[in-house]
KOLGU-4560 file (N, C-alpha, C; in nm, 3 decimals, padded with zeros to 5 digits):
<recs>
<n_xx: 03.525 n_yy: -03.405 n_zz: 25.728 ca_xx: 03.385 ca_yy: -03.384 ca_zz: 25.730 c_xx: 03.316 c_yy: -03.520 c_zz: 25.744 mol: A seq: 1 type: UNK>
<n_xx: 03.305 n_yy: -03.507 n_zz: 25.860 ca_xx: 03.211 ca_yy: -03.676 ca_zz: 25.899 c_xx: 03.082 c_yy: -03.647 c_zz: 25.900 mol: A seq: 2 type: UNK>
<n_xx: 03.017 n_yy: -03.745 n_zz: 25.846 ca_xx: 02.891 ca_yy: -03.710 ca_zz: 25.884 c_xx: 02.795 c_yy: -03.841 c_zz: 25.980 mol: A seq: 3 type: UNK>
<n_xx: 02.723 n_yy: -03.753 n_zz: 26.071 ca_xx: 02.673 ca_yy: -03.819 ca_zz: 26.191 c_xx: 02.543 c_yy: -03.903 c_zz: 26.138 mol: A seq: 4 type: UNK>
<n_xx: 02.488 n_yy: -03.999 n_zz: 26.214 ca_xx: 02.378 ca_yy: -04.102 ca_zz: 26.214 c_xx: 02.256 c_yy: -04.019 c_zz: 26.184 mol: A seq: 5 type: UNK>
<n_xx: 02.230 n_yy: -03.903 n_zz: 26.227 ca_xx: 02.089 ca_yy: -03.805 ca_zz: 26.182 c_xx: 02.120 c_yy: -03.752 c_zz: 26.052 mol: A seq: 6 type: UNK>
<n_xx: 02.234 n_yy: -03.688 n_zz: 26.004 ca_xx: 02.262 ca_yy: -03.621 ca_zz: 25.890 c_xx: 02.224 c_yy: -03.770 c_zz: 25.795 mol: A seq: 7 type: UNK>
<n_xx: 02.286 n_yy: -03.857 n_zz: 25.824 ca_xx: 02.295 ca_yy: -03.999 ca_zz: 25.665 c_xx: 02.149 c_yy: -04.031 c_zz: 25.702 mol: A seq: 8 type: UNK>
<n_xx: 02.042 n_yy: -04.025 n_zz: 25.826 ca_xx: 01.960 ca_yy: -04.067 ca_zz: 25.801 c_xx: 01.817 c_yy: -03.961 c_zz: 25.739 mol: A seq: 9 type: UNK>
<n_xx: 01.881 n_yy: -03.841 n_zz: 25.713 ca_xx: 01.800 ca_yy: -03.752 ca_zz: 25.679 c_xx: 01.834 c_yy: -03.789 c_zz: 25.480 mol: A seq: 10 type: UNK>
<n_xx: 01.945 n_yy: -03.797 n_zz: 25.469 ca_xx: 01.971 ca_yy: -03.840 ca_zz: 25.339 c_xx: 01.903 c_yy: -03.979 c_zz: 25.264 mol: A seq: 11 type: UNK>
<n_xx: 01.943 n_yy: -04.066 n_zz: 25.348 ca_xx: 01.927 ca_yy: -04.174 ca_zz: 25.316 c_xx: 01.755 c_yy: -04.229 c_zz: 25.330 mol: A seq: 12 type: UNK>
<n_xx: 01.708 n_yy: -04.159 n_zz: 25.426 ca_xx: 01.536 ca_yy: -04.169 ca_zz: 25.491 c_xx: 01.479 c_yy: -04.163 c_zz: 25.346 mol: A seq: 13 type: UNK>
<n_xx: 01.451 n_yy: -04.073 n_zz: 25.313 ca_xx: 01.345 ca_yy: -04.066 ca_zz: 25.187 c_xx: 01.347 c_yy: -04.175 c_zz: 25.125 mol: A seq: 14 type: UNK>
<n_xx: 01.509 n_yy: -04.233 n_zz: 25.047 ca_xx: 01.486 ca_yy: -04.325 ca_zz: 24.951 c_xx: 01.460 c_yy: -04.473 c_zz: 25.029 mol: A seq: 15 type: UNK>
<n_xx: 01.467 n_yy: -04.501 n_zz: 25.165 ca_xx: 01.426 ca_yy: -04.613 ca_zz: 25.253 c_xx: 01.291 c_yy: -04.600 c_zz: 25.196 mol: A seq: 16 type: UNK>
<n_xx: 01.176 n_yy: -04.489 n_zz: 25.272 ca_xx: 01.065 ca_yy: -04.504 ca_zz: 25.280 c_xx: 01.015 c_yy: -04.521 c_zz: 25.121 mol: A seq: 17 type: UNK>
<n_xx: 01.070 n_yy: -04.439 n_zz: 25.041 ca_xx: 01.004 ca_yy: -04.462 ca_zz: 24.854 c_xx: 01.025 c_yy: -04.642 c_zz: 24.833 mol: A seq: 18 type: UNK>
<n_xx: 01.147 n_yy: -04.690 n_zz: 24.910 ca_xx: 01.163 ca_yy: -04.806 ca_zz: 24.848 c_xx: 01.079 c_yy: -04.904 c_zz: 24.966 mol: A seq: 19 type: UNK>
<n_xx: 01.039 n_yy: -04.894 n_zz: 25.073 ca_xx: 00.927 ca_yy: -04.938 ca_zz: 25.154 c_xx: 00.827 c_yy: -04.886 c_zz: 25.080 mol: A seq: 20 type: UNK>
<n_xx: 00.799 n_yy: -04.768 n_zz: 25.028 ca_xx: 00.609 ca_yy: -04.791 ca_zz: 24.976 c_xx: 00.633 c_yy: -04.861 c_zz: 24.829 mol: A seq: 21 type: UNK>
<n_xx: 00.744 n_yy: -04.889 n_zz: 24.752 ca_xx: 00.726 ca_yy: -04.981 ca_zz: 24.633 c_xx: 00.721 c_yy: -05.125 c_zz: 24.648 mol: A seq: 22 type: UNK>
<n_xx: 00.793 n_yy: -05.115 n_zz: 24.754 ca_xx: 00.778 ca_yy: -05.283 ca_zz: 24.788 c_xx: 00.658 c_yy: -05.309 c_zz: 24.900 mol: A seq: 23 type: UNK>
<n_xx: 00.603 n_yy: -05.229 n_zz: 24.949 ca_xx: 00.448 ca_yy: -05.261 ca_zz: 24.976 c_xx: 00.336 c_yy: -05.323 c_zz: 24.868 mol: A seq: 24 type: UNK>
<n_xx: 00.414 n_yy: -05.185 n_zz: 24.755 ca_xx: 00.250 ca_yy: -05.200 ca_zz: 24.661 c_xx: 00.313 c_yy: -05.317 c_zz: 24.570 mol: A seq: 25 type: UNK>
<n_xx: 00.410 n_yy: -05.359 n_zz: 24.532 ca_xx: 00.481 ca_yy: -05.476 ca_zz: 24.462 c_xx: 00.412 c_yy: -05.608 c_zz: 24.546 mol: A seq: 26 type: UNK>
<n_xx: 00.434 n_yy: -05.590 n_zz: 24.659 ca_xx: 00.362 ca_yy: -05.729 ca_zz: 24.747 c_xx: 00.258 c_yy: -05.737 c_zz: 24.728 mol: A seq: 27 type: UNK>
<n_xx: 00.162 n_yy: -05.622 n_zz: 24.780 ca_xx: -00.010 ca_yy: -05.659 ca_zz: 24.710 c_xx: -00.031 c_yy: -05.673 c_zz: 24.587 mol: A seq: 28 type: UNK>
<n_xx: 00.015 n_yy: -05.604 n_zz: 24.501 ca_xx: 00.035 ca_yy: -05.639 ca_zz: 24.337 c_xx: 00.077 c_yy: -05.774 c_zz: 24.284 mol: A seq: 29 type: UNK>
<n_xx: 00.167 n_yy: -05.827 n_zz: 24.363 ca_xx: 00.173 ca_yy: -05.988 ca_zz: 24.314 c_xx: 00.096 c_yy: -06.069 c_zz: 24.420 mol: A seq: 30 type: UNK>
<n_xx: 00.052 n_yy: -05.991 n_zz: 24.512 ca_xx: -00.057 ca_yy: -06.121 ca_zz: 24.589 c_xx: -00.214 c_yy: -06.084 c_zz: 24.512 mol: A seq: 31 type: UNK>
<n_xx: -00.227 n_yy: -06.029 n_zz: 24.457 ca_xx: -00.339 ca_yy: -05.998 ca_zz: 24.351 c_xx: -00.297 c_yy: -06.079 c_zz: 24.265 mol: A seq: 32 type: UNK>
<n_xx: -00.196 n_yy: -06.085 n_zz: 24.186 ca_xx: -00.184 ca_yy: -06.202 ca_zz: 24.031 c_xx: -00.157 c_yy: -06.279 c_zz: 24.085 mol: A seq: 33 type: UNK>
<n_xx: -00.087 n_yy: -06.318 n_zz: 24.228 ca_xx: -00.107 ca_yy: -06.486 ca_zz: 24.262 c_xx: -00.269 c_yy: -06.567 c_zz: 24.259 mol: A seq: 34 type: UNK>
<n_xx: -00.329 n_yy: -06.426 n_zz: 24.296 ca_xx: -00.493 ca_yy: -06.476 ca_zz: 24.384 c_xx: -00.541 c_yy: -06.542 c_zz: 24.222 mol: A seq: 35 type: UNK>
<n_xx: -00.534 n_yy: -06.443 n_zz: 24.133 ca_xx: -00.584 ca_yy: -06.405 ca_zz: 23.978 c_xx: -00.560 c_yy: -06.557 c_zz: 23.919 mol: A seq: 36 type: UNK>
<n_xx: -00.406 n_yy: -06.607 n_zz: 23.934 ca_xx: -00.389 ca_yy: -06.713 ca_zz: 23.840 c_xx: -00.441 c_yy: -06.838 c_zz: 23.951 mol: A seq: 37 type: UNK>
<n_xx: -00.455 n_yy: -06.856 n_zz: 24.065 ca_xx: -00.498 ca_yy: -06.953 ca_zz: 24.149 c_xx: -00.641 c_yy: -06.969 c_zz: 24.089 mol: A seq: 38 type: UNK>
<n_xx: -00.723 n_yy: -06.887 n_zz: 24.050 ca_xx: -00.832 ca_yy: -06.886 ca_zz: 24.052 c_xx: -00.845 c_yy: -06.882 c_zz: 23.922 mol: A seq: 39 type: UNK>
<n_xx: -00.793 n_yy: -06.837 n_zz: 23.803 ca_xx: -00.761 ca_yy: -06.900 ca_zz: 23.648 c_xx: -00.708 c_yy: -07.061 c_zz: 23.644 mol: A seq: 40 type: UNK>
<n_xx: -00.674 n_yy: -07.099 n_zz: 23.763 ca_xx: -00.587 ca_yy: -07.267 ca_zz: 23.746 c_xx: -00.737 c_yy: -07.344 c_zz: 23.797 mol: A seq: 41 type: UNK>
<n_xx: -00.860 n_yy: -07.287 n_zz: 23.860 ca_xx: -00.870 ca_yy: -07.329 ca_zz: 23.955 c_xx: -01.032 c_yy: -07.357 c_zz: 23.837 mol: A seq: 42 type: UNK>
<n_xx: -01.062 n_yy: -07.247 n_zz: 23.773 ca_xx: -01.165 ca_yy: -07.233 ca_zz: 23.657 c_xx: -01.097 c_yy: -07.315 c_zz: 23.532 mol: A seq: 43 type: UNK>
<n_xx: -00.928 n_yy: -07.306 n_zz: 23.550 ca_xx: -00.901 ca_yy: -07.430 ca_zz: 23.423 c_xx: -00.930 c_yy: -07.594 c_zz: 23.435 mol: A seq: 44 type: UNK>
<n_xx: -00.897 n_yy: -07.626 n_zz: 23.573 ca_xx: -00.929 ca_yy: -07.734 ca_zz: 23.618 c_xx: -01.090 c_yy: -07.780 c_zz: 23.608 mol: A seq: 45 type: UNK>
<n_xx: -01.166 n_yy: -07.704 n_zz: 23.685 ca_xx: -01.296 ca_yy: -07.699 ca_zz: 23.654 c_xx: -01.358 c_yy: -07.738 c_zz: 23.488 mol: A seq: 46 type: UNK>
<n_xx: -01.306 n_yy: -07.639 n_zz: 23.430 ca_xx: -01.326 ca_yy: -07.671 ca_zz: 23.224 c_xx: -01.321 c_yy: -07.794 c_zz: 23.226 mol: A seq: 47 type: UNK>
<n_xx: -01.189 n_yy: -07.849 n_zz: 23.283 ca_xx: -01.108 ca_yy: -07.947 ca_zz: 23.235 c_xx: -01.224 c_yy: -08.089 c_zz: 23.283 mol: A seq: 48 type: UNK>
<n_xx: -01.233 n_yy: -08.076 n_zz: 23.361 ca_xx: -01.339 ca_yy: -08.187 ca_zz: 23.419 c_xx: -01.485 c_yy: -08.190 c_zz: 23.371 mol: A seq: 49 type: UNK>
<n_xx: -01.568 n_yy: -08.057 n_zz: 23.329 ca_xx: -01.668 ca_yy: -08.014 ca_zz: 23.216 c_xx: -01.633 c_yy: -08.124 c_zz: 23.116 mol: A seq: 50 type: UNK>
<n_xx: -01.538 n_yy: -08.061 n_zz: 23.040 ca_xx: -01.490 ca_yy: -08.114 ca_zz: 22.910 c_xx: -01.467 c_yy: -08.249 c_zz: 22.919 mol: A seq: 51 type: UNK>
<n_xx: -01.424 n_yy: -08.355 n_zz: 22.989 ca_xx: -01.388 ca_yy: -08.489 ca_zz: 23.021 c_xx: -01.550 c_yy: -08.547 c_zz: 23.044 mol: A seq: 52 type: UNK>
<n_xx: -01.614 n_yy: -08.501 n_zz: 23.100 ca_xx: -01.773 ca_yy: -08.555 ca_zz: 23.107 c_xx: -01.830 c_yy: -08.517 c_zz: 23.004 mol: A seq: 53 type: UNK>
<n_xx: -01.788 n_yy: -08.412 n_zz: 22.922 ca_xx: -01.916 ca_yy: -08.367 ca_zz: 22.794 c_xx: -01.834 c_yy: -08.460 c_zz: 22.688 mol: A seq: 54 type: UNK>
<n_xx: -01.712 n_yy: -08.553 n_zz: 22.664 ca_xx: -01.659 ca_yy: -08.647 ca_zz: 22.636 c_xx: -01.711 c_yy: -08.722 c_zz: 22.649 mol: A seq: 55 type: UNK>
<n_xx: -01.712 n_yy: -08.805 n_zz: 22.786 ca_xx: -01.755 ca_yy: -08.950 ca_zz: 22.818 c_xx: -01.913 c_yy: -08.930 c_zz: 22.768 mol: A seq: 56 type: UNK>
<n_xx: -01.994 n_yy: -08.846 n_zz: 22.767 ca_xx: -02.099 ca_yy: -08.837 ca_zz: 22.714 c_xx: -02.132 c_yy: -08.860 c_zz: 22.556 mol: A seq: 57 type: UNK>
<n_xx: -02.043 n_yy: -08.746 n_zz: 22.502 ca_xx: -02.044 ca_yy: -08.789 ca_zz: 22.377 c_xx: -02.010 c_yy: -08.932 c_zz: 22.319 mol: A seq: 58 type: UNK>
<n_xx: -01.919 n_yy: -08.988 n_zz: 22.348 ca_xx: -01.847 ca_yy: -09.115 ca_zz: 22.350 c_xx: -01.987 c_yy: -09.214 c_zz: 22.379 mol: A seq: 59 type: UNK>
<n_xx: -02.061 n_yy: -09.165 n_zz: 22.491 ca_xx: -02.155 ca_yy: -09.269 ca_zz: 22.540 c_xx: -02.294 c_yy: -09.269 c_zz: 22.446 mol: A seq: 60 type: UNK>
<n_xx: -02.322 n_yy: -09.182 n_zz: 22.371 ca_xx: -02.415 ca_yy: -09.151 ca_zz: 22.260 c_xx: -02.340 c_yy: -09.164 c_zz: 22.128 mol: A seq: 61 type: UNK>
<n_xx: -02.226 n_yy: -09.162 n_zz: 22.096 ca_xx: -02.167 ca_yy: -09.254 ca_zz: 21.995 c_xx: -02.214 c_yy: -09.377 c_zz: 21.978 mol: A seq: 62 type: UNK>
<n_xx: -02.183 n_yy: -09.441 n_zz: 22.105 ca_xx: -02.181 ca_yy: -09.627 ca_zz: 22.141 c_xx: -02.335 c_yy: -09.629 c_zz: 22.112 mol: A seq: 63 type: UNK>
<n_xx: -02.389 n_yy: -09.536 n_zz: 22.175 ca_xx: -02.625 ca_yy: -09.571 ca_zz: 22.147 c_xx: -02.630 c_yy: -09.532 c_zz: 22.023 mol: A seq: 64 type: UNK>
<n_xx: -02.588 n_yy: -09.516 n_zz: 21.911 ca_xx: -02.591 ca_yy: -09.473 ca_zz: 21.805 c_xx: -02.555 c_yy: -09.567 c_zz: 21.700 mol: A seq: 65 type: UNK>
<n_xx: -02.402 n_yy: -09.625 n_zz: 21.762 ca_xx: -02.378 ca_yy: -09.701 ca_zz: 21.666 c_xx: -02.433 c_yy: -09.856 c_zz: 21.707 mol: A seq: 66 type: UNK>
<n_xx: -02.490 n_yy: -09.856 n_zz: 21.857 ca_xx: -02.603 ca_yy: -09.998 ca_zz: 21.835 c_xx: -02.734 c_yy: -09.988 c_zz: 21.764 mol: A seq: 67 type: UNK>
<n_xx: -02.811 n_yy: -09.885 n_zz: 21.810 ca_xx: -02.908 ca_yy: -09.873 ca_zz: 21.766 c_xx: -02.955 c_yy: -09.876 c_zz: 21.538 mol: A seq: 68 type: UNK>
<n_xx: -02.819 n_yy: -09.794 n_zz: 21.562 ca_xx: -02.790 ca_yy: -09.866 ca_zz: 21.360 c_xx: -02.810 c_yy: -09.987 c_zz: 21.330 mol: A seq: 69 type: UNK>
<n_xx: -02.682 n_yy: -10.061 n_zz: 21.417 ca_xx: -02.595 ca_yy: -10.213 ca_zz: 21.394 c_xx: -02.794 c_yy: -10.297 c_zz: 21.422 mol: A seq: 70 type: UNK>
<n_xx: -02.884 n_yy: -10.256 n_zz: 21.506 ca_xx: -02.991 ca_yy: -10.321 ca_zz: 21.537 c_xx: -03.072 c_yy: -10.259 c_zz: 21.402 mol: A seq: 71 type: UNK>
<n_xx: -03.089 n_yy: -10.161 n_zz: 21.317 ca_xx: -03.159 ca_yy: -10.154 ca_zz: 21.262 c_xx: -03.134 c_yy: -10.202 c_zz: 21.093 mol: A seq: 72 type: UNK>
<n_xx: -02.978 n_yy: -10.217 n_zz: 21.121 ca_xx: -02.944 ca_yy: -10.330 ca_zz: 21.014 c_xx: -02.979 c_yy: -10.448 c_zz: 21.003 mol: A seq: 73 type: UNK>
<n_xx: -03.016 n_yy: -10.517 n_zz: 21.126 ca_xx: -03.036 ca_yy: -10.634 ca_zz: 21.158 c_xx: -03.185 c_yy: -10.627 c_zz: 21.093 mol: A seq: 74 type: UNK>
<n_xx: -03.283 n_yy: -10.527 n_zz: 21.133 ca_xx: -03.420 ca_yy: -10.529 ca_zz: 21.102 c_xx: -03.421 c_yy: -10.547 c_zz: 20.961 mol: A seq: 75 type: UNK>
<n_xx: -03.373 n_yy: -10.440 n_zz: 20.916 ca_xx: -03.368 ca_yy: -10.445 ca_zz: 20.734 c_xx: -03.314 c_yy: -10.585 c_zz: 20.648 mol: A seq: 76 type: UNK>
<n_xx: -03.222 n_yy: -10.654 n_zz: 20.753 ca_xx: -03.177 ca_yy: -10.792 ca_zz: 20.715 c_xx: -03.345 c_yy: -10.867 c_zz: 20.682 mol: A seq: 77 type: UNK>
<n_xx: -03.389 n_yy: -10.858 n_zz: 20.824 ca_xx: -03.518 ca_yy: -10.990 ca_zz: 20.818 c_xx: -03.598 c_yy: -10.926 c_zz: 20.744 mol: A seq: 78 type: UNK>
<n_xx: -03.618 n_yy: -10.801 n_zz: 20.738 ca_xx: -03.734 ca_yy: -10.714 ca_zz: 20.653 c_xx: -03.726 c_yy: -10.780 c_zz: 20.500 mol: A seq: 79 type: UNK>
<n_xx: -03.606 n_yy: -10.772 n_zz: 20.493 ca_xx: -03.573 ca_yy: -10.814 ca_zz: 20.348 c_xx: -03.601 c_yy: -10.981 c_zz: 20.322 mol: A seq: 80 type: UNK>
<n_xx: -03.576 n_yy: -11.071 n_zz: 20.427 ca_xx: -03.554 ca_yy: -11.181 ca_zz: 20.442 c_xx: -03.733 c_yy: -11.244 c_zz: 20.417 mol: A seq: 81 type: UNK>
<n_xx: -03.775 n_yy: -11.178 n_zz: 20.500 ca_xx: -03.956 ca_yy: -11.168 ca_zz: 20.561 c_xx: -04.018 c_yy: -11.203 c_zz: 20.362 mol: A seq: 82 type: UNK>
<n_xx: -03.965 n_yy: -11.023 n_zz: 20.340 ca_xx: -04.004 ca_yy: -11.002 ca_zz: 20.201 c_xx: -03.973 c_yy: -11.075 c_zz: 20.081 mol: A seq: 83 type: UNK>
<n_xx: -03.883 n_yy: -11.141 n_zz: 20.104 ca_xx: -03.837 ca_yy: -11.242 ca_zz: 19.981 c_xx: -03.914 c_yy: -11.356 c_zz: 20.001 mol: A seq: 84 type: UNK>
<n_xx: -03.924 n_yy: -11.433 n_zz: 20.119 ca_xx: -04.035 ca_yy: -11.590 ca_zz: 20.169 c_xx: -04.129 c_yy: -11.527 c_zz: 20.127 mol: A seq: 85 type: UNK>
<n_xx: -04.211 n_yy: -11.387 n_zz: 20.168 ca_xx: -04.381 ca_yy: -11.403 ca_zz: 20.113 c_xx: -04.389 c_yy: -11.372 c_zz: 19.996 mol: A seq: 86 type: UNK>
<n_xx: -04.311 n_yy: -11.349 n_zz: 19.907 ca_xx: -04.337 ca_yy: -11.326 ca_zz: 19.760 c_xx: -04.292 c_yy: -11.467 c_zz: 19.721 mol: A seq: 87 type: UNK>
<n_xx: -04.255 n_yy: -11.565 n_zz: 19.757 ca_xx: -04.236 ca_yy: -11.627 ca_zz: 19.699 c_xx: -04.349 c_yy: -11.706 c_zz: 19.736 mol: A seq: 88 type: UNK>
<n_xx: -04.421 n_yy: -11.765 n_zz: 19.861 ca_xx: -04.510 ca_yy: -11.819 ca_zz: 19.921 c_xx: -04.662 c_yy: -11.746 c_zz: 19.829 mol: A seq: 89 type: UNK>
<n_xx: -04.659 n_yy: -11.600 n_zz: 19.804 ca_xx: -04.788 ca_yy: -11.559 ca_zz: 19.731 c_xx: -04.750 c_yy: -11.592 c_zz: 19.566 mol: A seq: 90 type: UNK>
<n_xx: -04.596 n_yy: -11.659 n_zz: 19.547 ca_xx: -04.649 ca_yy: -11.701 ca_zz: 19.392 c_xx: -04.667 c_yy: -11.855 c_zz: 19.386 mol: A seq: 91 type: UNK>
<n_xx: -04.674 n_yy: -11.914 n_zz: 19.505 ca_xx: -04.707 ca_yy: -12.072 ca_zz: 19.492 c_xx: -04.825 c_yy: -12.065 c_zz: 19.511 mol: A seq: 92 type: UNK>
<n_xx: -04.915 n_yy: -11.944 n_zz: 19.599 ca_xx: -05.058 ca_yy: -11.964 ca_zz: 19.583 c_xx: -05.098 c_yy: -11.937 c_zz: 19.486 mol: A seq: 93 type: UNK>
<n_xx: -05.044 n_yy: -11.859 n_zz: 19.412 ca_xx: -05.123 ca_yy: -11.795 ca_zz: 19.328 c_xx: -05.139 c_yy: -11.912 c_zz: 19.228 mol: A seq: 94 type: UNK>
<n_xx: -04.982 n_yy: -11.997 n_zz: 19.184 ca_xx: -05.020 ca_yy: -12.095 ca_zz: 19.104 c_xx: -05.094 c_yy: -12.220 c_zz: 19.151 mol: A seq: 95 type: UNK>
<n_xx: -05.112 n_yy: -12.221 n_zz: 19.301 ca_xx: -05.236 ca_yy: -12.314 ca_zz: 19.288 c_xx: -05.353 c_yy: -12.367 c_zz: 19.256 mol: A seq: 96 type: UNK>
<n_xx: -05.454 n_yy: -12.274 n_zz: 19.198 ca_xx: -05.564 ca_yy: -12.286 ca_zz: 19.125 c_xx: -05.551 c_yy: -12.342 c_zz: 18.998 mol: A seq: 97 type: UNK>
<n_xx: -05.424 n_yy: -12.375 n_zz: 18.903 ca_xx: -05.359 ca_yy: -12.382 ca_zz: 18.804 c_xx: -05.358 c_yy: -12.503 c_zz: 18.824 mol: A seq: 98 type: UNK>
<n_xx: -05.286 n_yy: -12.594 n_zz: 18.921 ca_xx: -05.218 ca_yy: -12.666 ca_zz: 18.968 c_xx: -05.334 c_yy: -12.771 c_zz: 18.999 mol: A seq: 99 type: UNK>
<n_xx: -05.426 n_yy: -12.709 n_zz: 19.066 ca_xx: -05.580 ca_yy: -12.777 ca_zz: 19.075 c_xx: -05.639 c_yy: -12.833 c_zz: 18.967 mol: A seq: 100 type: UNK>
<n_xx: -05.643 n_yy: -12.712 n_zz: 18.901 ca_xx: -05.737 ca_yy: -12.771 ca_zz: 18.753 c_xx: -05.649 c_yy: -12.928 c_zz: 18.696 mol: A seq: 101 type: UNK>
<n_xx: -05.508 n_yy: -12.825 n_zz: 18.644 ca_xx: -05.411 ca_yy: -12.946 ca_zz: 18.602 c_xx: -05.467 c_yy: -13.077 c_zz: 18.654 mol: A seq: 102 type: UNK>
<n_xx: -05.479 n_yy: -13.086 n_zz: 18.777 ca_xx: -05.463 ca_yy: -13.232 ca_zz: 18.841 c_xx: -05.613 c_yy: -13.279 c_zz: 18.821 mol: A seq: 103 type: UNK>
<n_xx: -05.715 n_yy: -13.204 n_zz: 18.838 ca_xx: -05.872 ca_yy: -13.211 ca_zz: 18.774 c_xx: -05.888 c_yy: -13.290 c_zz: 18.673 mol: A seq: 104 type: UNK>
<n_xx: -05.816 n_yy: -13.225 n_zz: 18.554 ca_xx: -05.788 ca_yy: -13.241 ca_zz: 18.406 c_xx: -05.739 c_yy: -13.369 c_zz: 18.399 mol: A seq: 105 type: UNK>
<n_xx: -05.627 n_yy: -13.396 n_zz: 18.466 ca_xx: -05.515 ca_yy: -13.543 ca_zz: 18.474 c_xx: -05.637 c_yy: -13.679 c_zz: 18.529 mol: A seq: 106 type: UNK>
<n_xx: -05.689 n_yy: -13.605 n_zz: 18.588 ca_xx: -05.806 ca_yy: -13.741 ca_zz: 18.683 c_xx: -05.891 c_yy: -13.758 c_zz: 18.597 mol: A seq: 107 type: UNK>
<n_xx: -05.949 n_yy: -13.651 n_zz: 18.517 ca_xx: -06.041 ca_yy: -13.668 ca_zz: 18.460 c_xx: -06.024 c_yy: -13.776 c_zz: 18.338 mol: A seq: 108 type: UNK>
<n_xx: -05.915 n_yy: -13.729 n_zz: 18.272 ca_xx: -05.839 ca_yy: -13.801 ca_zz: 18.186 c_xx: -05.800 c_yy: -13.938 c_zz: 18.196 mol: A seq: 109 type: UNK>
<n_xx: -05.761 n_yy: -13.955 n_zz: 18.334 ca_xx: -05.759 ca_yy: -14.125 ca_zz: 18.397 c_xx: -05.901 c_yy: -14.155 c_zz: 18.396 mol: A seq: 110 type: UNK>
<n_xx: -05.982 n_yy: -14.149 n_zz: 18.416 ca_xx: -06.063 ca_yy: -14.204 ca_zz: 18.507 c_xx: -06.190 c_yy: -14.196 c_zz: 18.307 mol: A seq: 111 type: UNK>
<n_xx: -06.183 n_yy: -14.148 n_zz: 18.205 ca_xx: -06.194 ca_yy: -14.139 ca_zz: 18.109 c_xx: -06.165 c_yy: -14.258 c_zz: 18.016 mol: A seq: 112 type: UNK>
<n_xx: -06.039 n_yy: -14.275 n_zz: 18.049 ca_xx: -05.964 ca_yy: -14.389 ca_zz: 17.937 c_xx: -06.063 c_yy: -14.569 c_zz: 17.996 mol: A seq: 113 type: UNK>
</recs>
């Protein structure tokens, strides 16, 4: 019992064509998750370069931050510096009227004897 090229291809036909329409929809099915992750690599990359500039940014308002301190330390230095000379300058005036008389008093006293 031989069987001829039409008989095996009447047998064999169906499971050809089932396994041609799985491997059709298998091909578009992974050329869909190829497209999917190209374009997930493609929005990761993108982030990735977002994120590296919202970095260098931050980083760059760190640096204006920590001058703008380091300068307002400096202010509070002379502020303080400023404030110590005129209190000391308003207690030499103040004792000058003192200082006047004193020497008033001393002349008077010379110029007496």
């Amino acid at each position: 019992m031989a069987m001829d090229f039409s008989e095996a291809l009447q047998l064999v036909g169906p499971f050809l064509a089932i396994a041609g329409f799985v491997s059709g929809i298998w091909w578009k099915v992974e050329g869909k998750i190829d497209k999917v992750r190209s374009d997930a690599d493609a929005a990761v990359a993108k982030a990735q370069v977002k994120a590296e500039d919202a970095m260098k940014e931050v980083t760059a308002f760190k640096l204006k931050v920590v001058e703008e301190y380091a300068s307002w330390d400096t202010v509070r230095a002379i502020e303080t510096r400023l404030t110590e000379r005129m209190d000391s300058l308003s207690d030499a005036v103040m004792k000058m009227p003192d200082a006047i008389v004193d020497r008033m008093v001393n002349m008077i006293k010379l110029t007496s004897k």
